[in-house]
N, C-alpha and C positions, 0 to 999 in steps of 0.2 A: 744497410742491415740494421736490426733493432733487434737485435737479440742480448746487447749490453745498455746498459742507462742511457746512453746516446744516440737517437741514431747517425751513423757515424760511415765510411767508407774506409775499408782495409784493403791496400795496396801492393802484397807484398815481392820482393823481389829474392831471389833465391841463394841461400847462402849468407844473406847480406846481416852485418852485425849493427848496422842503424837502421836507426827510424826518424823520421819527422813526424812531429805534433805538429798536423798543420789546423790553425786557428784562424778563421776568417773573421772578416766586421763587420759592422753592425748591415742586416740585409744580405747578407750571401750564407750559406750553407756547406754542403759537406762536399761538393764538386770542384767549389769556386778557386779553391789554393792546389787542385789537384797537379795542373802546370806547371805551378809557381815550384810545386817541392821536386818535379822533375829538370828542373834548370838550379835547381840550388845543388841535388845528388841525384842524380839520375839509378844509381847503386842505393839508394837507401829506400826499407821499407817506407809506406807513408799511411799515416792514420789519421782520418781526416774527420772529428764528430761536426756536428749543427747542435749551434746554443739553442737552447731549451726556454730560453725565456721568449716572448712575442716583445715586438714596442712595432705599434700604429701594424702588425704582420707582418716586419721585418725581425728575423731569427736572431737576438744575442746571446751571451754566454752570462749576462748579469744585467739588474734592474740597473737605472738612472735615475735620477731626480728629475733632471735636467743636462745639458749640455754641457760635460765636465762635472758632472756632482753626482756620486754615485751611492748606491744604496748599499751600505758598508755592511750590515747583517747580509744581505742576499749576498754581495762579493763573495764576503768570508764563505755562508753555505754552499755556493756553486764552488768555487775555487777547490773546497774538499771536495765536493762531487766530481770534478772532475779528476783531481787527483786518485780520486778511487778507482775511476774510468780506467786509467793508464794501467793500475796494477791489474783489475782485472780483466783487460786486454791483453797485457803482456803475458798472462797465463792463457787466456785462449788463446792467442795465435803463435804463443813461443817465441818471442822476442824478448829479448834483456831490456829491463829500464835499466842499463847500466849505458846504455848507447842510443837512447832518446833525447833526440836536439827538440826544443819549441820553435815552432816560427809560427810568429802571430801578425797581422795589418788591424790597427786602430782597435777595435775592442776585443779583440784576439790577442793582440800584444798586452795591452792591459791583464786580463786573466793570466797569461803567459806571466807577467810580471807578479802578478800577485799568487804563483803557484810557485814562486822561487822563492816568496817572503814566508808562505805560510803551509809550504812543503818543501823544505829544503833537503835537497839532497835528493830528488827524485828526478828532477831533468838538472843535469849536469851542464847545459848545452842552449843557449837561447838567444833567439834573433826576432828581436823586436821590432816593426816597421811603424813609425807613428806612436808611438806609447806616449803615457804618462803614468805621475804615481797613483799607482790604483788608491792605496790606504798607508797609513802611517804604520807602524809596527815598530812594538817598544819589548824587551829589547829585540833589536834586530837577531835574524838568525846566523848559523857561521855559513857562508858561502863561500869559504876558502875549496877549493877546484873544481869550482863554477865559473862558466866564458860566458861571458854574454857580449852583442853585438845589438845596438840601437842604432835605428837609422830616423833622422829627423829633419823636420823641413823645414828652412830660418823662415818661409812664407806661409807656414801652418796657420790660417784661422783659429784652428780648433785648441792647440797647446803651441800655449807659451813657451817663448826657448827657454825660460828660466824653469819650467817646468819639467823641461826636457834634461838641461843639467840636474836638479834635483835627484830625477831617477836615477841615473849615471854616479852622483856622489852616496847616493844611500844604498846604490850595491856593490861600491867599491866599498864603502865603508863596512859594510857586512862579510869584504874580505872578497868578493868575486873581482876576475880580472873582467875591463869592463872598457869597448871602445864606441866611442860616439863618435858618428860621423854626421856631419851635416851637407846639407846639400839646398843649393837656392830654388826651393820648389815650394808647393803647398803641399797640403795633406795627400795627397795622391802618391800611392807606389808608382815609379820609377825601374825601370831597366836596368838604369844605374845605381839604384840602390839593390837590387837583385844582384847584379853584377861582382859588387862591392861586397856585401853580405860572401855570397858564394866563396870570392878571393881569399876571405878573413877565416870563413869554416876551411874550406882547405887547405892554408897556411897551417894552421893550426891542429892539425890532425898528424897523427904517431902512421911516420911509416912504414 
C-alpha cells in the first residue's frame, strides 16, 4: 500500500490490542519480516513499511558512510519520519500506539533503536536482532516503562560485542528495562533468537 509515507503492508488481526513494527535490513522490504512477526504473535496486528532510502538498489531505512558509520543528519530525519508513520497509521487503521512492540534485524533494529532515543515514549516495546548504537544522544531520554530485548551474535563480523553492550548500558541508563542475550552465531537471525525473543515478550505481558 502507498497511501502513507511508506510504502508499507498492514496486516491486521481482529480485536487485537498489539501491533508489530516490523523492520527489515538492509535489502529486504515490506514482506520480508511478515513470518518472522507471525512466530513472535501470531494475535498481534503487523505493519510492516520498506525503507525509503536505495544503497547499490537494496531498500534501507537510513543512509551510511560506510559499513558501521552512519549518516547521522539522514538517521535523525528518517527516524522522525518514520515516527510520524506510526502515528499516522495508527489513525488510519485504528490501532493504539500504546501497544506497538518494534522488532527490527540489522538496519531495522538500528532505526528501531534510534526511535526509542529520539521518540520516546511511542514504541514502549522493542526487540532488536543484530543492532548497534545508531547515534549518541545527550541528554539521553526517560525510558523508564520501556522493555527492550537485543539479541546479539558473540561471532558478528559486522558489531562488535562491545558495541553491542554499549547499546544495552545506554538504554538501561535512560531508564529502560533492558535484556541482552547473546548467542555463538554471526550476524544472521537464528530460530533461536526468535524463539528467545518470543519467550521474553510473553513472559512479559499483563494477563
Amino acid at each position: 500500500m502507498t497511501d502513507l509515507a511508506f510504502t508499507h503492508r498492514w496486516e491486521p488481526r481482529e480485536g487485537s490490542a498489539r501491533t508489530l513494527l516490523l523492520l527489515h535490513g538492509t535489502g529486504g522490504d515490506e514482506n520480508d519480516l511478515i513470518p518472522l512477526g507471525d512466530l513472535i504473535d501470531r494475535e498481534a496486528n503487523l505493519l510492516s513499511p520498506r525503507g525509503q532510502v536505495l544503497e547499490h538498489g537494496m531498500p534501507r531505512f537510513f543512509r551510511r558512510l560506510a559499513e558501521g558509520v552512519f549518516d547521522i543528519p539522514d538517521l535523525r530525519a528518517r527516524t522522525q519520519q518514520l515516527g510520524d508513520f506510526i502515528t499516522a497509521a495508527s489513525a488510519q487503521y485504528g490501532f493504539s500506539t500504546d501497544g506497538v512492540s518494534a522488532v527490527g534485524f540489522s538496519n531495522g533494529a538500528n532505526i528501531a533503536a534510534a526511535l526509542l532515543l529520539l521518540r520516546p515514549g511511542l514504541v514502549k516495546e522493542a526487540i532488536l536482532y543484530r543492532a548497534m548504537v545508531p547515534l549518541e544522544v545527550t541528554p539521553l531520554p526517560d525510558l523508564r516503562g520501556t522493555r527492550v530485548f537485543i539479541a546479539a551474535g558473540q561471532q558478528d563480523p559486522i558489531i562488535p560485542p562491545s558495541n553491542s553492550e554499549r547499546l544495552a548500558a545506554m538504554l538501561r541508563e535512560a531508564g529502560a528495562e533492558v535484556e541482552l542475550r547473546w548467542a555463538p552465531v554471526g550476524h544472521q537471525l537464528t530460530r533461536e533468537d526468535v524463539d528467545a525473543s518470543r519467550a521474553w515478550r510473553t513472559g512479559g505481558r499483563s494477563a
